[in-house]
C-alpha positions as CSV (number, residue, x, y, z in Angstrom):
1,X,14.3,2.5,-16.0
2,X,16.0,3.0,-12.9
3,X,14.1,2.2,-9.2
4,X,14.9,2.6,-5.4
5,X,13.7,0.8,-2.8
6,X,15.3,2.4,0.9
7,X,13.8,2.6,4.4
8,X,16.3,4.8,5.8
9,X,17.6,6.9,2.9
10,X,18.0,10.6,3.4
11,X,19.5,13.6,2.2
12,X,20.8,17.0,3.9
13,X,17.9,18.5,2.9
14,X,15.6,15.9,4.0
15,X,16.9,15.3,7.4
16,X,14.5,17.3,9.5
17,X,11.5,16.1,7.4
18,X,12.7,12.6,7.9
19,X,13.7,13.4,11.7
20,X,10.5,14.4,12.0
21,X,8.6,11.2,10.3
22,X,11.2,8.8,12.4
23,X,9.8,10.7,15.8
24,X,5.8,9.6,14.2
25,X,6.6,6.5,13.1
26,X,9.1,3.4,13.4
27,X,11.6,3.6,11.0
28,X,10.6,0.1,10.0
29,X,7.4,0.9,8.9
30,X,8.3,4.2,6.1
31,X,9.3,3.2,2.7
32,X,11.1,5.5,0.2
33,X,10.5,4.4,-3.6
34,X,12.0,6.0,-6.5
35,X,11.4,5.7,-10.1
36,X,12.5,7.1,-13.1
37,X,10.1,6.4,-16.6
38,X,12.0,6.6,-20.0
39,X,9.6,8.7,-21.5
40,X,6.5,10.9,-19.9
41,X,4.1,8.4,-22.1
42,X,4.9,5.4,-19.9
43,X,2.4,4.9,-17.2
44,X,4.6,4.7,-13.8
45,X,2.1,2.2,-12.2
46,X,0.8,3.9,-9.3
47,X,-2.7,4.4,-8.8
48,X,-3.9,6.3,-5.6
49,X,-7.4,6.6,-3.7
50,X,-8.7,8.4,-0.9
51,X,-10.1,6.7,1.7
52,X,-13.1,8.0,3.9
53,X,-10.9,9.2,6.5
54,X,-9.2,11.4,3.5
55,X,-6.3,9.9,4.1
56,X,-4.7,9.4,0.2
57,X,-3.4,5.5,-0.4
58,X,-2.3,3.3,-2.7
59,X,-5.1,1.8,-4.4
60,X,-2.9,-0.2,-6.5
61,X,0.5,-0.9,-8.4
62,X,1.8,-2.1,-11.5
63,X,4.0,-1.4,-13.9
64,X,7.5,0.1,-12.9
65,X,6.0,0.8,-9.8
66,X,5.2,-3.2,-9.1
67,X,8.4,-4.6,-10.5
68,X,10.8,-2.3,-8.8
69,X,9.5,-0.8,-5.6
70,X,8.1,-2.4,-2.5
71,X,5.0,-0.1,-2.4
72,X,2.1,-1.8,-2.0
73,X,-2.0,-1.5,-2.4
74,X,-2.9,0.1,0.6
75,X,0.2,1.9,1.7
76,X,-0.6,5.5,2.9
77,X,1.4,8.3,1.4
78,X,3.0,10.6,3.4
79,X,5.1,11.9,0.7
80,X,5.4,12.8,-2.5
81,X,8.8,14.4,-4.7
82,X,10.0,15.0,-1.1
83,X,7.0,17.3,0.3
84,X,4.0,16.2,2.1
85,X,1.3,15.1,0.8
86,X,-0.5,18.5,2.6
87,X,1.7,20.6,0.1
88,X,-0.7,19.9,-2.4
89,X,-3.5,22.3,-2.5
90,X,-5.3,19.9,-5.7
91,X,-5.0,16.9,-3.0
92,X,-4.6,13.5,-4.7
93,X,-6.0,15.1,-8.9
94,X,-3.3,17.0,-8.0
95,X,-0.5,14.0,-7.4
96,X,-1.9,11.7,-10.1
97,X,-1.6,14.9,-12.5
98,X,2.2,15.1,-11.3
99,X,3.0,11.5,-11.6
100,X,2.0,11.5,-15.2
101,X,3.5,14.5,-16.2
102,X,6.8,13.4,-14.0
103,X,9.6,11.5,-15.6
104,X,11.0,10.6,-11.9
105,X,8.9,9.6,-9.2
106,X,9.3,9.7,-5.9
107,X,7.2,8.5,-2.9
108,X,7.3,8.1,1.0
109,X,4.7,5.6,2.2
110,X,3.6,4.0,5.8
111,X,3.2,0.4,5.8
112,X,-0.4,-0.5,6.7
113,X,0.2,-2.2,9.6
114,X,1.7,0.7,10.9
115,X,-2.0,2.7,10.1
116,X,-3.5,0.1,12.7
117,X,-1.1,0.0,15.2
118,X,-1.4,4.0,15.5
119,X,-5.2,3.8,15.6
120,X,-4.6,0.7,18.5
121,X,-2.3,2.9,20.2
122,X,-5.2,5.5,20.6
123,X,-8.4,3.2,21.8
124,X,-7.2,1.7,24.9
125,X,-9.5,-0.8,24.6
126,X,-8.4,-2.5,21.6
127,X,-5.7,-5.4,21.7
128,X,-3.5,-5.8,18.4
129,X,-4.8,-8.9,16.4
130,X,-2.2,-10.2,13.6
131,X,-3.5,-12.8,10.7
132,X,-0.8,-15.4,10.8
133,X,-1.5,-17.0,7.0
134,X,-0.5,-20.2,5.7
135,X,-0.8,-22.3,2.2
136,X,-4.1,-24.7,3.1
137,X,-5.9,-21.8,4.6
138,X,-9.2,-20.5,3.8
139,X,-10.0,-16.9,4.5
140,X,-12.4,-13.8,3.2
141,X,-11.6,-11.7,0.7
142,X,-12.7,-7.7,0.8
143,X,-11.7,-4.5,-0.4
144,X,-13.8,-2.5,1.1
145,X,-15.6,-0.2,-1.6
146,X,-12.8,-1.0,-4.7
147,X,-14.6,-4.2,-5.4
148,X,-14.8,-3.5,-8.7
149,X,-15.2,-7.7,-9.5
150,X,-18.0,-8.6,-6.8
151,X,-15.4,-10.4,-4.6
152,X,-16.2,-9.0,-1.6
153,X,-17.1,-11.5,1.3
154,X,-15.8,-14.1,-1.1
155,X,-13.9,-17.5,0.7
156,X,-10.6,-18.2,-0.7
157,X,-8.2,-21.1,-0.4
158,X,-4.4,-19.8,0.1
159,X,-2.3,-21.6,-2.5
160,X,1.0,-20.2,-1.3
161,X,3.1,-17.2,-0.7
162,X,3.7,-14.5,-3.8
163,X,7.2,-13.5,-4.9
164,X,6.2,-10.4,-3.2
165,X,6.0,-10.3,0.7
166,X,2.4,-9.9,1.8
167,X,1.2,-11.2,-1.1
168,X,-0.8,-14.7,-1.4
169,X,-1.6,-16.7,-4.7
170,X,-5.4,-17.5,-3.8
171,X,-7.9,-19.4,-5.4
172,X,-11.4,-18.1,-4.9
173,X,-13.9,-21.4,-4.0
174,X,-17.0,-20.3,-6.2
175,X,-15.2,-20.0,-9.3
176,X,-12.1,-21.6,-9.1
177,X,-10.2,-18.1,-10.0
178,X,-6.4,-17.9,-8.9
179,X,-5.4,-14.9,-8.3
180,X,-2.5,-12.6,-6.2
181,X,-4.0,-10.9,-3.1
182,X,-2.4,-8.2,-0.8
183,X,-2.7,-9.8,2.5
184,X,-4.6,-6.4,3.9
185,X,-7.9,-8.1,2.1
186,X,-7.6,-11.3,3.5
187,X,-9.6,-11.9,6.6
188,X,-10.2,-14.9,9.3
189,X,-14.1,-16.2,8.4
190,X,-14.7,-15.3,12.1
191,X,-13.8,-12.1,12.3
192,X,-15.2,-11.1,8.7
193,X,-17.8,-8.9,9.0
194,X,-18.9,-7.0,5.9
């Protein structure tokens, strides 16, 4: 299994997409990601969603896709084997279909806080608001509509940073459940509103 992580890798081919992606977005905020699976039957590890804007994101990752790449829950894809995500008439069926049936895998994301910053930079009258999290901490836990466990509005204690930046080790107060939580779930008890 081979992987590559690269925010500024491009090819001859590529250069005016990429130009073109650098001109939208800081170059700081794109991830490339590249996998390749030893046989079709392995599962590559990313699972997409749709949010209600239609905008198709990472719902989650595991797998090769978790252990060698940076991609992370949340991420929005912009591309997909080198086109855009608009390429594909079948939308995100489409892409899962292709990932399976893909030995090599390749994917340009935008960071999440990139997402934000974007929609700031459009409403005047919203000021960027960062979460600055620390071990000791106790915050919210949401996802939105993929709360598939009923965790939603649940307080959580911050145990300490994951392996993986942007990811917290959490233990959630009602049950005493640790679990690993993208930071994009966790929210201040003040601001929290569900």
């Amino acid at each position: 299994m081979t992987a590559i992580n690269s925010n500024t890798s491009t090819t001859n081919n590529d250069n005016k997409k990429t130009t073109n992606l650098l001109q939208k977005y800081n170059v700081k905020d794109l991830l490339w990601a590249s996998i390749t699976k030893p046989s079709l039957k392995q599962n590559a590890g990313l699972h997409l969603m749709e949010d209600e804007d239609g905008v198709i994101r990472v719902e989650r990752v595991d797998g090769a896709f978790e252990m060698f790449t940076q991609v992370k829950p949340g991420d929005r894809l912009l591309e997909f084997q080198e086109q855009d995500v608009s390429c594909y008439e079948g939308g995100i069926k489409e892409i899962e279909k292709l990932i399976k049936e893909s030995l090599k895998v390749q994917v340009r994301v935008l960071k999440p806080s990139a997402d934000v910053e974007e929609e700031e930079d459009d409403d005047d009258d919203t000021s960027a608001m960062t979460l600055e999290i620390a071990a000791g901490d106790t915050l919210v836990l949401h996802y939105g509509t993929n709360d598939k466990d009923g965790l939603n509005g649940k307080m959580v204690k911050i145990k300490r940073e994951s392996s993986k930046k942007g990811r917290w080790l959490v233990q959630v107060q009602d049950t005493g459940k640790m679990m690993i939580v993208d930071e994009a779930h966790l929210f201040a008890i003040s601001s929290f509103h569900s």
